[in-house]
N, C-alpha and C positions, 0 to 999 in steps of 0.2 A: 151324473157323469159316469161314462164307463172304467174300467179298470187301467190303467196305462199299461203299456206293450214294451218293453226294450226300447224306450225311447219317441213312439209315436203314441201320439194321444185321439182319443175319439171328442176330448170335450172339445175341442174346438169347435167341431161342428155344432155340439148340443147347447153353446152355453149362449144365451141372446145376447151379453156384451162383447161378442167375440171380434167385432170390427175396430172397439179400443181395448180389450185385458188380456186377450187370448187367454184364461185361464187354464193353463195345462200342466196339470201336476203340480203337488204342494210342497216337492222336496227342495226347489231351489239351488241345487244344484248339486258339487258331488259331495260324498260325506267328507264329515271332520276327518283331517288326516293326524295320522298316529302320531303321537307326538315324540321326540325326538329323546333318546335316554341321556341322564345324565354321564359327562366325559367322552358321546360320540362327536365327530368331528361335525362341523356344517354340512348343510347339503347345497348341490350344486346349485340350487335358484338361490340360496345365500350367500353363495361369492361373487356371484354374477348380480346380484341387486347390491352389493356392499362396494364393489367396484367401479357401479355406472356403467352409461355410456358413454364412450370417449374416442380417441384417436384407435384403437382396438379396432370398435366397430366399424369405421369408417373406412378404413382400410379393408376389411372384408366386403364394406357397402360397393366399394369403390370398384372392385374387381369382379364380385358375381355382378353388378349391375352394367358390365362391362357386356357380360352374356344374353345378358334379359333386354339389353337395346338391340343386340345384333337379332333375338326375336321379333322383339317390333317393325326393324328394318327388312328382315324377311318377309314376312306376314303382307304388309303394306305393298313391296315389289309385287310380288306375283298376282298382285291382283289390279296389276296397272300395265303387267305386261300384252294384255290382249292381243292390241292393232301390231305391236313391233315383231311378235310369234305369229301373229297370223299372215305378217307380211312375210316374214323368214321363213317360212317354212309352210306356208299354205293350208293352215289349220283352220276348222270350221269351229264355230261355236261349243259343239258337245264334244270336238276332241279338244280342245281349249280347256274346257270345265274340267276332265277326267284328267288332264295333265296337271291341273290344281290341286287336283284330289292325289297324286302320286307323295306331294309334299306331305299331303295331312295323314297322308297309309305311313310315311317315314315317322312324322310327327306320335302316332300311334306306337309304334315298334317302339321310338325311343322311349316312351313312355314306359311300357311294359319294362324293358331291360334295365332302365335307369335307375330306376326306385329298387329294385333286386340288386343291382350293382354297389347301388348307394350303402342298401342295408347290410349288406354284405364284405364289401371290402371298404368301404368307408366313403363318406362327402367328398373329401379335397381328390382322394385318386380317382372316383368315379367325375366329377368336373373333367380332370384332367384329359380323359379318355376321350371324354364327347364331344369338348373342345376340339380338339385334334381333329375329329371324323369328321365336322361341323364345318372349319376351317377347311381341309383339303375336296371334299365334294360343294363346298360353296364354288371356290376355284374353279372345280369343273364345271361346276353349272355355265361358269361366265365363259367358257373357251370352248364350248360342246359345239362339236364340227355339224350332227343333226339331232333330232326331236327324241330318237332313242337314248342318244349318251345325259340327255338335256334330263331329261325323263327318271332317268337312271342315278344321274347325280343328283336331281332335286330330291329326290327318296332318301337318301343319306344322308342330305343337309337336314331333311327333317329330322329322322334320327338324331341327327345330333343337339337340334332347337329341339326338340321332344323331351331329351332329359337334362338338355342343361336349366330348363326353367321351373319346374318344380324341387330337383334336388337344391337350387342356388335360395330356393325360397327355404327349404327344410335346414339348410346349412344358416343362413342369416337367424332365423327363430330362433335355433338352437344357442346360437350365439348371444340374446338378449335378453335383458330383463323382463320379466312379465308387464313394468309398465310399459316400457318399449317396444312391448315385444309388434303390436298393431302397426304404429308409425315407421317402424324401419323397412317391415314387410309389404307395405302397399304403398311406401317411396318406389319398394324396386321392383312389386308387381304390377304393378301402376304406373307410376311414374318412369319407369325409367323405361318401360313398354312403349310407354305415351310417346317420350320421348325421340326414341327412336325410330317410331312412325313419322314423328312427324320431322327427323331430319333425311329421313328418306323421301320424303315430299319435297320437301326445300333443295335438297339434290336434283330429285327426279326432274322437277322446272327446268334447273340451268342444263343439265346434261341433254335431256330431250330436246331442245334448242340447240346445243352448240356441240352434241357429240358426235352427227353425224348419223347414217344408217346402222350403225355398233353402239347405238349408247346406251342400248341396254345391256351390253354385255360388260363397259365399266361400272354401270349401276350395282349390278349384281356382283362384282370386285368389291366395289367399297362397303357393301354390304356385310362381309366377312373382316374388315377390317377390325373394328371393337374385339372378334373375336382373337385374332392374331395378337393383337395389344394382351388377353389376356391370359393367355397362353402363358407367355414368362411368367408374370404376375403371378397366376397359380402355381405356377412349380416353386418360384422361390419366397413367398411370401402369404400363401392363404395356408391358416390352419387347419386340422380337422376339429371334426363339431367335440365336443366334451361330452356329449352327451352320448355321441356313438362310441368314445372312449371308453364312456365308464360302463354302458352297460354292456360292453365287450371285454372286461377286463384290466381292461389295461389303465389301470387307475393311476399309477407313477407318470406316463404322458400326459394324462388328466391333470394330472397336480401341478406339473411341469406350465403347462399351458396358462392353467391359472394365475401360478404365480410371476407368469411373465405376463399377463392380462394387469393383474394388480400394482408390474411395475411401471408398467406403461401409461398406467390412467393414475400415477402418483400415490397410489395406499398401499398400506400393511394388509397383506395377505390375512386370509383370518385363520388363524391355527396354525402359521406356516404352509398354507396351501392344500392340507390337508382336507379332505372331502366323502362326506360319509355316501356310504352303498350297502344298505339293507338288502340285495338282492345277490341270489349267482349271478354270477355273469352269464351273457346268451351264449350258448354251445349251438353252434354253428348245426350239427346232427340232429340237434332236441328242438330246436327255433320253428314253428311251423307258421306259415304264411296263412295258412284259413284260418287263424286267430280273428281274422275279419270281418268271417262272418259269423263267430263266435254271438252268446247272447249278451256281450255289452257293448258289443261294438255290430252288430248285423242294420240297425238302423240309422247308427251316424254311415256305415255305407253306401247304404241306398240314398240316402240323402244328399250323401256329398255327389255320387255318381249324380243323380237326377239335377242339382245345381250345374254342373261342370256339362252334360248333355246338354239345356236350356241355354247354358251362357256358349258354350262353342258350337252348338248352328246357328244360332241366331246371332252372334259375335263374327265369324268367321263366314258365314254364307254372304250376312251385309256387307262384310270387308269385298267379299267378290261381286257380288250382286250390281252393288251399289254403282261403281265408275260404267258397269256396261247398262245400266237405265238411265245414266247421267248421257253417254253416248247416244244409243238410240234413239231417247226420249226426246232431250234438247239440245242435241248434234253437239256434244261438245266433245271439242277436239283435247289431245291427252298433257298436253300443260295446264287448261283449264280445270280438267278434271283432277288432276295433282290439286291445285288451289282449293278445289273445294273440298278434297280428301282433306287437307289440312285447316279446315276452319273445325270439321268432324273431330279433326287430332286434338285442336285446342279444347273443344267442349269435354273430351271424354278426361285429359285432366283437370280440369275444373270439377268432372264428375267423382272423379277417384280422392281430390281434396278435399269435398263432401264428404263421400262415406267416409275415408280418415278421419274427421271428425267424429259423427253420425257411431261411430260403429265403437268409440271409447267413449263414451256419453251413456252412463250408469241406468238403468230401467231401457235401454234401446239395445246396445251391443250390436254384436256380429249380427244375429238374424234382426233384426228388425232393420240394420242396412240393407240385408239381402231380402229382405220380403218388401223394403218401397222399391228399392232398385228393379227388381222385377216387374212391381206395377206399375212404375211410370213407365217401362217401358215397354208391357203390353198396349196401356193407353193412347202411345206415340205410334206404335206399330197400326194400330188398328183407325187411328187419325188420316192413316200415309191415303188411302183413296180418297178423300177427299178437300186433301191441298190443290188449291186454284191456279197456282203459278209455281216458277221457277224458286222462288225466294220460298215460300211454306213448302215446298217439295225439298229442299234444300237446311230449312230448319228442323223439318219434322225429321231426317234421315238424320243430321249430326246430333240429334239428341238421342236415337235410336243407339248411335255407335256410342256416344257420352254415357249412356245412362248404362247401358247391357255390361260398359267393363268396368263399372262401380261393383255387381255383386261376381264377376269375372276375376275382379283382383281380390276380394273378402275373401272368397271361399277357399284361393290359395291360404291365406294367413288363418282361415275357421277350422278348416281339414285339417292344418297342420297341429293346430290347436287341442284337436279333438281326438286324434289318435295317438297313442304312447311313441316313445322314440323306437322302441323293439322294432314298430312296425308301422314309423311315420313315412318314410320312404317308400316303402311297397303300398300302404294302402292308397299314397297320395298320388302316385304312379297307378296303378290299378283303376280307383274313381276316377282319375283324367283321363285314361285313356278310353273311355267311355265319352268322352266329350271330345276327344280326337275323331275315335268313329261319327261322329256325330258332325264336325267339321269336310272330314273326310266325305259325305257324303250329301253335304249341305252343295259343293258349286254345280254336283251334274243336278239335284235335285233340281234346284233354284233356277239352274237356267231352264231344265224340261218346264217347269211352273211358269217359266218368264215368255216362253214362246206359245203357253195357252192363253195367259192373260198376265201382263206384266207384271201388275200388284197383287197379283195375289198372294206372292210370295208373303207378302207385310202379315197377311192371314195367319199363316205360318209361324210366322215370328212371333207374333201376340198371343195366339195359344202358348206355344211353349214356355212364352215368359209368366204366360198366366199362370200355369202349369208351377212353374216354378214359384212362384210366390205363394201358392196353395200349400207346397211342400214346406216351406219357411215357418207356415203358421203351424202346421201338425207335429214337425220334427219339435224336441223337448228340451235337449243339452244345450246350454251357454257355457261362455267361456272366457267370456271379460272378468279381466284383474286373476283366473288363476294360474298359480304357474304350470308347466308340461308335465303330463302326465308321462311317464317311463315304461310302466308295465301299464297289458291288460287289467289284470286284478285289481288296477287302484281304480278302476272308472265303475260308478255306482250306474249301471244299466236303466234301473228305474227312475234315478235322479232326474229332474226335469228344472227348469227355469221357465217363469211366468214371463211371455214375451211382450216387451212395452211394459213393464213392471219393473220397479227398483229390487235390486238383492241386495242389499248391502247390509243385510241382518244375516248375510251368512260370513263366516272366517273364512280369508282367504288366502292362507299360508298353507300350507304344507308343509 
């Protein structure tokens, strides 16, 4: 076996058990952590696992997931709106697509800013901001007099779904136990996604029928609703993360927080609240963002990008793809294709209550959900030319959209995992926006693909997914059962985890 590299390994390829051990690397994951001096106070994964989870959390769950439906509810509209824009306004097919793609160029932007914003002034007031922007260009979108204002508002709304969905993820983790940390995070990247597509669906039936020539333009009103809802919510009652407190200083807030955590979920605070911080704090002037691609962290980068690309083209292209091959193909008019959008919505949480399992299941973890996730659903993709009728054209696609946001929602909770708090925000912002681009240029792709040969697209999708499953088995770092890593320097670069392989002969405290 060759030498491992910053976190990617060559034995996969060389070792002949490689399809059940992936033998890569013998570290097992990261080193023993320093162990705590006698009379320093707890550290923060110790007040947060002595506290549980309880009404605390829920109340956080409640309100960023408030944000994460109004993305599912986006995502799903725009790619249902075709036949009522093309009637409104006389758009062809390729300008249709590029009008898709304005969402996911906003989608992009928010990304970028969001995660800087987040790291830098903090979770609850970077919410707050995006919220806002998200909410007032939703509005416009539903009232845009023509295709330019339409065009121009949807860009904003993206920005504002861009960064309200990974910071709301980086704020819940931060908030949770390590054992918790998996189930809370792909409730609300998952499920509450799921969700909201799929009451956009159940909407979109009754409106499309009884709203008249305008009813896409209450669609897209009620779409920004959740978001409104959460608006107050956040200002008067979501905290900031602890973990952005502490390693910014401001550890009296820290304490503060805590020990209104521990009176809320009924315990003694442990030490009075008090929480230890072996570090300076980040100096705003000294904090540098290419810590990322620094050599302990250059490979969980490329990995998470190369994950977050794979799952938002082939996530996001099918979202649009899919109702205009259901049209074309077998004339189905757009209440129909709402219906069948939403049987896709039901498989893909069934798929996301799988890997929640699958991915806290000790010898499997995060990658081994995200490396089946991936090849079932290159398998399905590359199945899609030769279904014989309506019904396996129909199964073979809702398992495609089912199965792709299984390791779509992981990877938000693996990345989060995997990069320190200093620089959980920006990198997790950074590597997604590399899968924005990637959405962003997935509807004009797909339709050019779909007007040389329909299925080919599926072509498409099943590389990339395969692509990404490849990448599953060579990347090295696990992450099940430890708690968040804070600083760069605590992450052992070479450290590796045997994938499909039990660790539980490593310490997993901090």
């Amino acid at each position: 076996t060759l030498p491992s590299l910053t976190g990617f390994s060559s034995s996969a390829f060389l070792s002949p058990s490689v399809a059940f051990s992936f033998n890569m690397g013998a570290a097992g994951g990261p080193p023993p952590p320093a162990e705590r001096k006698e009379g320093d106070p707890p550290s923060l994964e110790e007040h947060l696992t002595h506290c549980g989870v309880g009404r605390y959390q829920a109340m956080i769950f409640a309100i960023v997931s408030l944000l994460v439906l109004s993305d599912g509810m986006e995502m799903t509209v725009i790619s249902l709106l075709r036949q009522p824009l093309q009637e409104e306004w006389g758009l062809d097919d390729f300008t249709f697509s590029a009008l898709g793609s304005t969402v996911f160029a906003g989608l992009l932007v928010g990304n970028l800013i969001g995660g800087y914003l987040a790291d830098t002034f903090g979770r609850r007031n970077c919410l707050l901001g995006v919220s806002l922007v998200f909410c007032i260009f939703g509005l416009i979108s539903a009232v845009a007099p023509d295709v330019w204002v339409f065009a121009f508002a949807r860009f904003f709304t993206g920005v504002g779904v861009g960064s309200m969905v990974p910071v709301s993820d980086a704020h819940l983790l931060e908030w949770s136990p390590s054992a918790w940390r998996a189930r809370l995070a792909m409730a609300l990247t998952g499920l509450a996604f799921a969700v909201g597509a799929a009451f956009a669906c159940v909407v979109g039936i009754e409106i499309s029928e009884y709203g008249g020539d305008a009813w896409w333009r209450w669609m897209l009103f009620i779409c920004i609703l959740p978001g409104l809802l959460a608006f107050p919510l956040c200002w008067f009652f979501l905290p900031e993360s602890p973990h952005y407190l502490l390693v910014h200083g401001r550890v009296e807030e820290c304490e503060d927080l805590l020990r209104e955590l521990a009176e809320m979920h009924g315990k003694e605070p442990l030490e009075g609240g008090k929480v230890a911080h072996m570090h300076n704090p980040v100096d705003g002037a000294a904090w540098n963002p290419w810590e990322i691609f620094g050599k302990e962290l250059w490979a969980t980068s490329v990995y998470a990008t190369l994950s977050w690309v794979v799952c938002g083209f082939v996530y996001y292209g099918h979202i649009f793809i899919y109702p205009v091959l259901l049209e074309e193909l077998y004339d189905m008019q757009v209440k129909e294709a709402y219906s069948t959008v939403l049987i896709s919505v039901l498989v893909e949480i069934t798929a996301v209550v799988v890997a929640m399992i699958l991915m806290d299941i000790e010898g499997f973890g995060r990658r081994g959900a995200m490396g089946l996730g991936f090849l079932l659903a290159a398998i399905c993709c590359f199945s899609i030319p030769y279904s014989q009728n309506l019904q396996q054209f129909v199964a073979l696609n809702s398992a495609i959209k089912g199965i792709i946001e299984a390791p779509f929602t992981v990877i938000y909770i693996f990345a989060g995992e995997l990069f320190p708090t200093t620089h959980r925000g920006t990198a997790v912002a950074f590597c997604n926006s590399f899968g924005r681009v990637a959405a962003m240029i997935a509807p004009v792709l797909c339709m050019g693909v779909y007007h040389s040969d329909p299925l080919a697209v599926f072509h498409i999708f099943g590389m990339l997914a395969l692509a990404g499953a490849v990448g599953s088995v060579i990347f090295q770092r696990e992450t099940l059962g430890y708690p968040l890593y804070m600083y760069t320097d605590e992450i052992d670069a070479h450290a590796g985890v045997p994938l499909l392989q039990a660790s539980s002969d490593h310490e997993k405290v901090r």
